[in-house]
N, CA and C atoms of all chains as a GROMACS GRO file, in nm:
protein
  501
    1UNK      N    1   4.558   8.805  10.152
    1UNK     CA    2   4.601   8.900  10.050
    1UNK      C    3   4.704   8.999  10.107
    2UNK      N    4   4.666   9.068  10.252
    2UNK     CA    5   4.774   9.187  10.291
    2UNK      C    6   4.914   9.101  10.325
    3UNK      N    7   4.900   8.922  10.403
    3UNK     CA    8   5.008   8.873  10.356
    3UNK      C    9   5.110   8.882  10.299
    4UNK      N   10   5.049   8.865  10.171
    4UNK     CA   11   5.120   8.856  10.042
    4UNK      C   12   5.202   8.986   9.963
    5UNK      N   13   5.090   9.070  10.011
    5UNK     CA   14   5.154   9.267   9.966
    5UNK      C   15   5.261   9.249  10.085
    6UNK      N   16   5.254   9.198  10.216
    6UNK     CA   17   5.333   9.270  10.328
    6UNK      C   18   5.517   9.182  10.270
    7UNK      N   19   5.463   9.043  10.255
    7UNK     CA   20   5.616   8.927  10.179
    7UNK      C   21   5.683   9.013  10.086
    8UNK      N   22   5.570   9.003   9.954
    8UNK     CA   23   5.675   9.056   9.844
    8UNK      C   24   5.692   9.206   9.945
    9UNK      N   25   5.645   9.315   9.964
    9UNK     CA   26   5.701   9.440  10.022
    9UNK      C   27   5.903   9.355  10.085
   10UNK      N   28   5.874   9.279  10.216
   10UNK     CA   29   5.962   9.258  10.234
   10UNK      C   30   6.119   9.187  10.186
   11UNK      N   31   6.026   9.131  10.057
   11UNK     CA   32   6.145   9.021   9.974
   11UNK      C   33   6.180   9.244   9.908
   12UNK      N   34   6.123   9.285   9.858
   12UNK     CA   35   6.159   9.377   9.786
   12UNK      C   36   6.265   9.441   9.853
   13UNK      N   37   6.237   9.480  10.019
   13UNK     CA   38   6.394   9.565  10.028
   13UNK      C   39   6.500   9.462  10.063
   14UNK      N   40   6.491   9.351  10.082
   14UNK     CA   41   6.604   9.262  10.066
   14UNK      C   42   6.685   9.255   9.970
   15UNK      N   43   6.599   9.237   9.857
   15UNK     CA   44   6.673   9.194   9.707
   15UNK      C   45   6.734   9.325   9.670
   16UNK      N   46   6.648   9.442   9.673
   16UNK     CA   47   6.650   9.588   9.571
   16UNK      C   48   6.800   9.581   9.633
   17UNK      N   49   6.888   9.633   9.750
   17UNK     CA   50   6.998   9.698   9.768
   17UNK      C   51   7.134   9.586   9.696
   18UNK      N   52   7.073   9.446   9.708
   18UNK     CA   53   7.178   9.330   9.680
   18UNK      C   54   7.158   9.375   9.500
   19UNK      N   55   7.075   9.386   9.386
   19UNK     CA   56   7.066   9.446   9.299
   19UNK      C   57   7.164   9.560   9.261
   20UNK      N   58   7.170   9.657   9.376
   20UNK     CA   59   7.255   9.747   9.327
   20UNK      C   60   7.429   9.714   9.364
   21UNK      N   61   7.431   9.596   9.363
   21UNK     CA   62   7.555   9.618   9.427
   21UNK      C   63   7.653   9.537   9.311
   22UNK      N   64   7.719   9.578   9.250
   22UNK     CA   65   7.824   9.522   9.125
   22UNK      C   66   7.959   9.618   9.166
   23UNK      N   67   8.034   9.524   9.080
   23UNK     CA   68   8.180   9.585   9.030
   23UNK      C   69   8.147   9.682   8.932
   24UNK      N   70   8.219   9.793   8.940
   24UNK     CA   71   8.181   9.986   8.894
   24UNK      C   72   8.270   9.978   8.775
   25UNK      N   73   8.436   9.909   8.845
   25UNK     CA   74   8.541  10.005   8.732
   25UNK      C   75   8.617   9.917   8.755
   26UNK      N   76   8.732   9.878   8.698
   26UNK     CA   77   8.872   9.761   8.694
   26UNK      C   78   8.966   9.863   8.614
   27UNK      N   79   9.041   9.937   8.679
   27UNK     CA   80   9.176   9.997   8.617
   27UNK      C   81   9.298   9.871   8.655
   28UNK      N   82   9.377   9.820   8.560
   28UNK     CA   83   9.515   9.760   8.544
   28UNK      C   84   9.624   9.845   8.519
   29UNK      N   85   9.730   9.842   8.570
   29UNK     CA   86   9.834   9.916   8.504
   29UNK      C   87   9.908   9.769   8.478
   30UNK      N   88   9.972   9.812   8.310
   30UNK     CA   89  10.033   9.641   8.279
   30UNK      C   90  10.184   9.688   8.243
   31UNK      N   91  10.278   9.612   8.199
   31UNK     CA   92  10.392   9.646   8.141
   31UNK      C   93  10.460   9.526   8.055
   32UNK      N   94  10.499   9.616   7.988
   32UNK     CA   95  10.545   9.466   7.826
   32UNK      C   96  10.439   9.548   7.694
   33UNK      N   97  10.369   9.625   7.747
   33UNK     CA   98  10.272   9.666   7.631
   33UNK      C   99  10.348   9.727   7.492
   34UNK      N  100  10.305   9.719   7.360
   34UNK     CA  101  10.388   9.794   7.288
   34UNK      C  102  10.250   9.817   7.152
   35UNK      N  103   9.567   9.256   7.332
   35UNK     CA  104   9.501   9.261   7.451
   35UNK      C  105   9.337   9.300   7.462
   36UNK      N  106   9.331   9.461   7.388
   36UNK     CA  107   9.172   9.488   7.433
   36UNK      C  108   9.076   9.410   7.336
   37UNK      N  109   9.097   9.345   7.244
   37UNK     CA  110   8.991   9.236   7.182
   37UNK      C  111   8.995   9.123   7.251
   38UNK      N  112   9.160   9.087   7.327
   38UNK     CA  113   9.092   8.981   7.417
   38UNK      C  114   9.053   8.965   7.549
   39UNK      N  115   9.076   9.092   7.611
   39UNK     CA  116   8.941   9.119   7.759
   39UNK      C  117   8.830   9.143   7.737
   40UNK      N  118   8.826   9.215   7.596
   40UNK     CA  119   8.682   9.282   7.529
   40UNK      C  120   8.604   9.139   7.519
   41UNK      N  121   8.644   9.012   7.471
   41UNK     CA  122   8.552   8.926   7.464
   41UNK      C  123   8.548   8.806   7.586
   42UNK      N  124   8.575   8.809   7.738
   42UNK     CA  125   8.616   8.771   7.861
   42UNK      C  126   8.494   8.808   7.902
   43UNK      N  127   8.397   8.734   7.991
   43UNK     CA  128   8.262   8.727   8.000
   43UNK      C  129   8.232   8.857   8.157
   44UNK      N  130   8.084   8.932   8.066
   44UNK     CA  131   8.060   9.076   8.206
   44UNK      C  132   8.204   9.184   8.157
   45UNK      N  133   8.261   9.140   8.017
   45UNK     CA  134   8.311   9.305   8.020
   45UNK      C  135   8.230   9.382   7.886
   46UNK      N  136   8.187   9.502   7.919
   46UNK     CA  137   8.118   9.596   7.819
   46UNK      C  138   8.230   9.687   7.737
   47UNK      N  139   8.314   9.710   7.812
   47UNK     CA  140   8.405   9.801   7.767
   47UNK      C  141   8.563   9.831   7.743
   48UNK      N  142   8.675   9.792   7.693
   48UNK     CA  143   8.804   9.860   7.779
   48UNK      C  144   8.844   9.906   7.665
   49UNK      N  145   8.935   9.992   7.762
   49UNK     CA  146   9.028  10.134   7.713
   49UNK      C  147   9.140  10.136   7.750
   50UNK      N  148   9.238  10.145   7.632
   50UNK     CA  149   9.370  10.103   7.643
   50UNK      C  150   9.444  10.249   7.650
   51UNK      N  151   9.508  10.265   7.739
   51UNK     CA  152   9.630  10.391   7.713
   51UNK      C  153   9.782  10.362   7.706
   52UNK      N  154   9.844  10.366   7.586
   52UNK     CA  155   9.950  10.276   7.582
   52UNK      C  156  10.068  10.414   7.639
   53UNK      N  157  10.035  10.513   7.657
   53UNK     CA  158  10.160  10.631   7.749
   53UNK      C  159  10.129  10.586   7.864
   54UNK      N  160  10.089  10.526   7.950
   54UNK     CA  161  10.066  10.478   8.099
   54UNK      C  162  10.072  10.377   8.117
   55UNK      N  163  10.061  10.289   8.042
   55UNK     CA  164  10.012  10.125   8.046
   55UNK      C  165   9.905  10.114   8.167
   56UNK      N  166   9.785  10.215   8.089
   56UNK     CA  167   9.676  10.202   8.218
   56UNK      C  168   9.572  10.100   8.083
   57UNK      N  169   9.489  10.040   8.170
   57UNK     CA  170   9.393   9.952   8.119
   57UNK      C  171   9.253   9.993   8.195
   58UNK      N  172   9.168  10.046   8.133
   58UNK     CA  173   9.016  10.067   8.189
   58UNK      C  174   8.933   9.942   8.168
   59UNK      N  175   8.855   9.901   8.225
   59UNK     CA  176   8.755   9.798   8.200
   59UNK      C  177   8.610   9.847   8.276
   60UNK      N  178   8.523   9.826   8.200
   60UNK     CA  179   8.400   9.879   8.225
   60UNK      C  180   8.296   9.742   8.219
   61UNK      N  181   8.297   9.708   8.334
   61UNK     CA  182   8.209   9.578   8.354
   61UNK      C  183   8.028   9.613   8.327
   62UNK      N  184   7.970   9.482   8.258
   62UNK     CA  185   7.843   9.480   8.242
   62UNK      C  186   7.739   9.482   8.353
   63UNK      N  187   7.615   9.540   8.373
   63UNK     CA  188   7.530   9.515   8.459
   63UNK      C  189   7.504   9.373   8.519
   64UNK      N  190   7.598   9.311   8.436
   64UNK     CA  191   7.499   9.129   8.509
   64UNK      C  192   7.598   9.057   8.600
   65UNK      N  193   7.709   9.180   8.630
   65UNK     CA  194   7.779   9.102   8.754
   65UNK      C  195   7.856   8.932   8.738
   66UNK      N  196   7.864   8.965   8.598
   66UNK     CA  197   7.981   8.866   8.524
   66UNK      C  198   8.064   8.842   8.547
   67UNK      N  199   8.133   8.965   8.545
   67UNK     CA  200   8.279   9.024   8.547
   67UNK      C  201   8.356   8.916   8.628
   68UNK      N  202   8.465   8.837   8.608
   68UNK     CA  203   8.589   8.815   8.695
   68UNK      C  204   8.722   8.880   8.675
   69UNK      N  205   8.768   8.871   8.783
   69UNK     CA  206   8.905   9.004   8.793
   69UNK      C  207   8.993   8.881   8.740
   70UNK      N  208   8.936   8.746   8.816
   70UNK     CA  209   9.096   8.656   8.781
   70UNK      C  210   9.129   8.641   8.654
   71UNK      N  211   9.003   8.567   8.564
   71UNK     CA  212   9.037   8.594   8.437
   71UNK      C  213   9.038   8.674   8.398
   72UNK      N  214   9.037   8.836   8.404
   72UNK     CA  215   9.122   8.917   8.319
   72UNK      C  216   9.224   8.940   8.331
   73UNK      N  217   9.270   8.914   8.457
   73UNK     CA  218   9.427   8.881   8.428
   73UNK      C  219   9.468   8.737   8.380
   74UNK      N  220   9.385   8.663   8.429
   74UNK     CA  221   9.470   8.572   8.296
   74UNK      C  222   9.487   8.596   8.185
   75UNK      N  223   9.376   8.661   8.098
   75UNK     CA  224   9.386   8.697   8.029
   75UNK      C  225   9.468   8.822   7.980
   76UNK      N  226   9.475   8.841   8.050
   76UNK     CA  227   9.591   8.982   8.005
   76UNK      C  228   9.784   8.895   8.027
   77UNK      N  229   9.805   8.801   8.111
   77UNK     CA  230   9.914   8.763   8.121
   77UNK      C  231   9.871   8.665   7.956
   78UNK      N  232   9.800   8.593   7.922
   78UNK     CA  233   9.765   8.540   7.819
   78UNK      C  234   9.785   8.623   7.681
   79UNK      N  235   9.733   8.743   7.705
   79UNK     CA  236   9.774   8.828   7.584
   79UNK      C  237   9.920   8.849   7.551
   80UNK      N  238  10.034   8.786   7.645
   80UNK     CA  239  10.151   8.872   7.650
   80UNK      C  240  10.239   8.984   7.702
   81UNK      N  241  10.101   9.058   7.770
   81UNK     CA  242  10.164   9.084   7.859
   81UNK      C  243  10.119   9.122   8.056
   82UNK      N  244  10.205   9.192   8.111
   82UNK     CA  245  10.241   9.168   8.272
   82UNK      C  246  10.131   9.281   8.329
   83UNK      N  247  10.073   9.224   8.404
   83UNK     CA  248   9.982   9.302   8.499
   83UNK      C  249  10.032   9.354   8.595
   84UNK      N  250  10.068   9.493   8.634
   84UNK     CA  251  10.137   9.513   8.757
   84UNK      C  252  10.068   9.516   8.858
   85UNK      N  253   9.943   9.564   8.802
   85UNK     CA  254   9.890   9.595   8.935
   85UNK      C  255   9.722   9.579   8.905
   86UNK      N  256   9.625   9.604   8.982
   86UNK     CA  257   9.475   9.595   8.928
   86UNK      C  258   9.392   9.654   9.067
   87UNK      N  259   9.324   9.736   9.042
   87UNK     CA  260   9.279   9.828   9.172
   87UNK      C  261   9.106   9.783   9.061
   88UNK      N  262   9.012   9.774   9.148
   88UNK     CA  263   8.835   9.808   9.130
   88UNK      C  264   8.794   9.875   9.274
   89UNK      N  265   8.672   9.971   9.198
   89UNK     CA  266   8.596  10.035   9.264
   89UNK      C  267   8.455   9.929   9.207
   90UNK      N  268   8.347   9.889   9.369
   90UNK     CA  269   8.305   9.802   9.361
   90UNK      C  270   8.173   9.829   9.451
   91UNK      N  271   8.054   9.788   9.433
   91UNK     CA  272   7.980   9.838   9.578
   91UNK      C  273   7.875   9.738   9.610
   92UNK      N  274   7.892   9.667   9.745
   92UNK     CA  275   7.788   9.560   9.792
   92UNK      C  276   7.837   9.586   9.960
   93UNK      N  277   7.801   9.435  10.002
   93UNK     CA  278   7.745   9.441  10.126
   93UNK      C  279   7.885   9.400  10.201
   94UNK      N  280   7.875   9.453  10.290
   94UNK     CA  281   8.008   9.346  10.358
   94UNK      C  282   7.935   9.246  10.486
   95UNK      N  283   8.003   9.150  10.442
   95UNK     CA  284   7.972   8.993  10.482
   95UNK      C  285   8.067   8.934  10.563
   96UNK      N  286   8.068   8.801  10.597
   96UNK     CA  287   8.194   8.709  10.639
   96UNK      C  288   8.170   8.594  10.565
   97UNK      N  289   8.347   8.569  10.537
   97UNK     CA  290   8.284   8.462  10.425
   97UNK      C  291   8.315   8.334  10.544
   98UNK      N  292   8.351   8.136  10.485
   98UNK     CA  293   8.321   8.083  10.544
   98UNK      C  294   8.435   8.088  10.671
   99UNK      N  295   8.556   8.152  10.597
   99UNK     CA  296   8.656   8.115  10.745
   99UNK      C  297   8.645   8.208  10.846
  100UNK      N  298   8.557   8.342  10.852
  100UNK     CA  299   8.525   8.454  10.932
  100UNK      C  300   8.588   8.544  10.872
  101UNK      N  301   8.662   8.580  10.792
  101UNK     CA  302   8.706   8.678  10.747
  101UNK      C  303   8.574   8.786  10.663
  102UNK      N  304   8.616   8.934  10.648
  102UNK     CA  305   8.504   9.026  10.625
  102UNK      C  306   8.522   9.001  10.473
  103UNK      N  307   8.422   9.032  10.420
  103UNK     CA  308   8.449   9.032  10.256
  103UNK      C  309   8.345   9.087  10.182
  104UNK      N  310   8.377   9.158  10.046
  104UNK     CA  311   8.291   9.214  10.007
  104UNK      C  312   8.199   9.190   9.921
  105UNK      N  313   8.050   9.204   9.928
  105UNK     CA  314   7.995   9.088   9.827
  105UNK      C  315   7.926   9.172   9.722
  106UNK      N  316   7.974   9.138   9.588
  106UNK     CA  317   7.925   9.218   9.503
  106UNK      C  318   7.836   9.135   9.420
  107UNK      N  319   7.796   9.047   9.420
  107UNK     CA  320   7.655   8.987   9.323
  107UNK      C  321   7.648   8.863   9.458
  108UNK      N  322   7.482   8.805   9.426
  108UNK     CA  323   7.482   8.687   9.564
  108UNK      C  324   7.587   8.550   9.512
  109UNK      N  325   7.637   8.505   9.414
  109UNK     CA  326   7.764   8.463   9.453
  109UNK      C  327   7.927   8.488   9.442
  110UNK      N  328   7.902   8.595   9.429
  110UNK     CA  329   8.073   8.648   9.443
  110UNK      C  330   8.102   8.762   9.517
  111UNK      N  331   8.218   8.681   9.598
  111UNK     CA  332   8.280   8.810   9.726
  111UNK      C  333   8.402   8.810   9.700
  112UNK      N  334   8.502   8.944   9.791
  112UNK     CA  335   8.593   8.971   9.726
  112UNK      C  336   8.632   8.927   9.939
  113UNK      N  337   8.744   8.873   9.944
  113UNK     CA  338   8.751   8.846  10.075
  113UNK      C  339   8.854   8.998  10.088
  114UNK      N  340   8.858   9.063  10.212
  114UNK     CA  341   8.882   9.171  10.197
  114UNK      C  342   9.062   9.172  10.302
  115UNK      N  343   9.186   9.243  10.288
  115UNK     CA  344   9.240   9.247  10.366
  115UNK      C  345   9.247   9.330  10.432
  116UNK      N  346   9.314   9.276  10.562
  116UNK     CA  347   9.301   9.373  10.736
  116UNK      C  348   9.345   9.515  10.741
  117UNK      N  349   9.312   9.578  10.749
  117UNK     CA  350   9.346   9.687  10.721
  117UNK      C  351   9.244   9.830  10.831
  118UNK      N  352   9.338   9.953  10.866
  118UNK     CA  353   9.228  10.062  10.896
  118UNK      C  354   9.120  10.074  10.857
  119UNK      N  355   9.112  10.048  10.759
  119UNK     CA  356   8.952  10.142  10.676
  119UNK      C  357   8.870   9.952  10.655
  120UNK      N  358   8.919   9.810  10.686
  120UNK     CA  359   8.845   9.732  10.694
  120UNK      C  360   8.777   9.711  10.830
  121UNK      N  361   8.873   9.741  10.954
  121UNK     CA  362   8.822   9.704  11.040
  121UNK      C  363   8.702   9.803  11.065
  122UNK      N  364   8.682   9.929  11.029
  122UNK     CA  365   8.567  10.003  11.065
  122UNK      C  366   8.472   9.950  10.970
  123UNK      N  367   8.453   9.843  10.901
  123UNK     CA  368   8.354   9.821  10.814
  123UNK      C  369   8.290   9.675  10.878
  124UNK      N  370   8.328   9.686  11.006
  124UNK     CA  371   8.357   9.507  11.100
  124UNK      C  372   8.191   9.536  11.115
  125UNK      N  373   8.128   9.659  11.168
  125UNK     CA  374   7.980   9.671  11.238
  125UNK      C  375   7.894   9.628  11.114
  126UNK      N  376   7.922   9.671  11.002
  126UNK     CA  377   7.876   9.657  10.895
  126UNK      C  378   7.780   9.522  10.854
  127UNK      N  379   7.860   9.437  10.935
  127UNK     CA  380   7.856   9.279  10.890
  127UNK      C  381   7.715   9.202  10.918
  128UNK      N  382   7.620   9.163  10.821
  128UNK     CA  383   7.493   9.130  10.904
  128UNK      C  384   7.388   9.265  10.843
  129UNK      N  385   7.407   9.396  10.783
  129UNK     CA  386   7.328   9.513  10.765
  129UNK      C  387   7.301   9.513  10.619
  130UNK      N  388   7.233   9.571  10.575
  130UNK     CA  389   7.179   9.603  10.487
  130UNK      C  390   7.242   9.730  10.393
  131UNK      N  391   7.378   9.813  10.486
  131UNK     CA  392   7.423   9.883  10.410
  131UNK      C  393   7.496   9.831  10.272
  132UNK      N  394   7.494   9.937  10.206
  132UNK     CA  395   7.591   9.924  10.085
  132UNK      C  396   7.669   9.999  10.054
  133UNK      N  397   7.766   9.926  10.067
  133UNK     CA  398   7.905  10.093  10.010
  133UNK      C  399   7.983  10.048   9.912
  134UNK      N  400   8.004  10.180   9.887
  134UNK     CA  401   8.127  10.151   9.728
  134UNK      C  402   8.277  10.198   9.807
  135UNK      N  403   8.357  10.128   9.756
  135UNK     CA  404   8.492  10.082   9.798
  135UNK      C  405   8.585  10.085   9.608
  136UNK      N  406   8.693  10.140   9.698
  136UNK     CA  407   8.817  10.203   9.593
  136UNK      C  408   8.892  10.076   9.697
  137UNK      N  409   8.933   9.970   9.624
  137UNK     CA  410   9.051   9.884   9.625
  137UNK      C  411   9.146   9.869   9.556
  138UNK      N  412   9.286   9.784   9.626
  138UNK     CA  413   9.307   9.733   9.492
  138UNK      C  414   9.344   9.544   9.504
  139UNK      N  415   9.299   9.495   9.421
  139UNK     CA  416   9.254   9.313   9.396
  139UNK      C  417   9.401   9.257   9.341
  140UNK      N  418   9.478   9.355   9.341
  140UNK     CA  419   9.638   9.273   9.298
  140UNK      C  420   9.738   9.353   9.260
  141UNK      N  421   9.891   9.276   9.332
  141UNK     CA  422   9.988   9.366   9.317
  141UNK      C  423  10.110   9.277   9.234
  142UNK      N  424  10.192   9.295   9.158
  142UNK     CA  425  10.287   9.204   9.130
  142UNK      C  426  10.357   9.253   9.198
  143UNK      N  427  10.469   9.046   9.250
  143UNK     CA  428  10.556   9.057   9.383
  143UNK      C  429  10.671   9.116   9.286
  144UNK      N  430  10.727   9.222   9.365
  144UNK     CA  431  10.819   9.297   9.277
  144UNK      C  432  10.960   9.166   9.199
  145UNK      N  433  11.011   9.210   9.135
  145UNK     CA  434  11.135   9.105   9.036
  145UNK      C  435  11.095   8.996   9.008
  146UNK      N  436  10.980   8.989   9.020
  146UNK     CA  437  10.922   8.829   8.992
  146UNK      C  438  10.846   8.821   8.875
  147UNK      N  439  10.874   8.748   8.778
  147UNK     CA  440  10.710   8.704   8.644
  147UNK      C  441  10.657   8.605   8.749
  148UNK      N  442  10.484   8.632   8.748
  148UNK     CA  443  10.364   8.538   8.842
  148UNK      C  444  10.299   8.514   8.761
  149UNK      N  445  10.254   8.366   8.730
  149UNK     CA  446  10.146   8.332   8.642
  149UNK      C  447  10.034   8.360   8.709
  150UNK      N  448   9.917   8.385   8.660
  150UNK     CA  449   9.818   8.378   8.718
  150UNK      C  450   9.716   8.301   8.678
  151UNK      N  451   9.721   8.170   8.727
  151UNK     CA  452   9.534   8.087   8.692
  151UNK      C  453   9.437   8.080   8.794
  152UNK      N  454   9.384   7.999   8.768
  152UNK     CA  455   9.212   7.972   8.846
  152UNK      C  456   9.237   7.995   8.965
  153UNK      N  457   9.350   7.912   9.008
  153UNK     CA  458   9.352   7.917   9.183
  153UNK      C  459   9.422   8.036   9.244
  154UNK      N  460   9.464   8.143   9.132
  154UNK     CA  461   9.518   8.215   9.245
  154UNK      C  462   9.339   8.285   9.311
  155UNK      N  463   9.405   8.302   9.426
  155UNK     CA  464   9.301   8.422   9.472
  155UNK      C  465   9.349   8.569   9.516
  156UNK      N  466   9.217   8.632   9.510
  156UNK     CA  467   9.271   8.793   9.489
  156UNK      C  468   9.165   8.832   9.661
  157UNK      N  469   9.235   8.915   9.713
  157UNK     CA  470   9.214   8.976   9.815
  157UNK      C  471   9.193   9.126   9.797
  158UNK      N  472   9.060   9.196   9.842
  158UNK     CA  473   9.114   9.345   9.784
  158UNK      C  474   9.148   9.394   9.942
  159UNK      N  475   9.248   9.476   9.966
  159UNK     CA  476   9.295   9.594   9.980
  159UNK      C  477   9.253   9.719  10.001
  160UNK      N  478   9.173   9.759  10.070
  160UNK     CA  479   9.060   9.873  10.082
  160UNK      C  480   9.138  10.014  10.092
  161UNK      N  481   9.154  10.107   9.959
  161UNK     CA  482   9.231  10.232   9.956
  161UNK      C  483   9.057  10.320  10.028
  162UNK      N  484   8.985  10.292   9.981
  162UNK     CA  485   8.917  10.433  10.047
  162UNK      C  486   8.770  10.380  10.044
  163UNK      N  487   8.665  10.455  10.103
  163UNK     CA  488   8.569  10.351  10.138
  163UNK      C  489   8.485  10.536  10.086
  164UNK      N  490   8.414  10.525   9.983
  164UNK     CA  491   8.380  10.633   9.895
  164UNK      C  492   8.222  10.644   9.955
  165UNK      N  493   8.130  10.575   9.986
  165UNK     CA  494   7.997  10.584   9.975
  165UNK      C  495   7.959  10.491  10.058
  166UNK      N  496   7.812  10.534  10.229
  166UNK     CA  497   7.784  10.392  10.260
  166UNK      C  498   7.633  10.477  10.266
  167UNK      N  499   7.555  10.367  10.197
  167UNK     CA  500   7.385  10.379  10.174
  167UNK      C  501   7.322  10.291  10.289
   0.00000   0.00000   0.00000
């Protein structure tokens, strides 16, 4: 059983930081626009 | 244009300012988002992308040829170019940190129209390295 609490514990801080990690913002500057 | 990035898969949001020809895009939580097709899609709409800068935050990695790169969902990285503010992110490689990074993912080659499809690839450019957790 403490196994199993100690795995998932460790799958948890593996995954949690890869979770936070995305693309925030995409600014383009374009030209031709009207 | 913004109805057709607005429906380009992982975008939630964009905002058009036609006194700047700035383009906002506000990507979804599920790490959808591709930069290439929105510029295709934006050269698709008609018109020219000059330029495309993201602020972005994951791990830095090496991808398969050794180069550093930045990984923002477990399958998509942004391969990163050489630069001051990349090479101090070299220790990084292998850790658990996470930082958010001000790039920019594309420049048009000046006097030139560039199509852009599938195969181009985008390299970001590391302007400032904002946050490391």
């Amino acid at each position: 059983m403490n196994k199993r609490v100690a795995l998932l514990l460790l799958l948890g801080f593996v995954v949690a930081p890869m979770s936070q990690a995305q693309v925030k913002d995409i600014e383009m500057r374009v030209e031709g626009m009207t | 244009m913004k109805q057709h990035l607005g429906r380009q898969s992982g975008v939630q949001n964009v905002e058009v300012s036609l006194i700047d020809g700035k383009v906002e895009i506000t990507p979804k939580e599920d790490g959808q988002i591709d930069p290439i097709q929105l510029l295709k899609a934006t050269f698709d709409s008609g018109v020219t992308a000059a330029e495309m800068d993201m602020t972005a935050r994951g791990k830095i990695v090496k991808d398969s040829s050794g180069n550093l790169a930045l990984q923002v969902a477990p399958n998509r990285s942004f391969a990163l170019v050489a630069n001051e503010l990349s090479k101090g992110l070299d220790s990084l490689v292998g850790s658990q940190t996470i930082i958010t990074v001000r790039g920019q993912l594309y420049k048009k080659p000046p006097g030139k129209k560039q199509k852009v499809d599938a195969s181009t690839s985008l390299k970001l450019l590391i302007l400032e390295v904002e946050k490391k957790e």
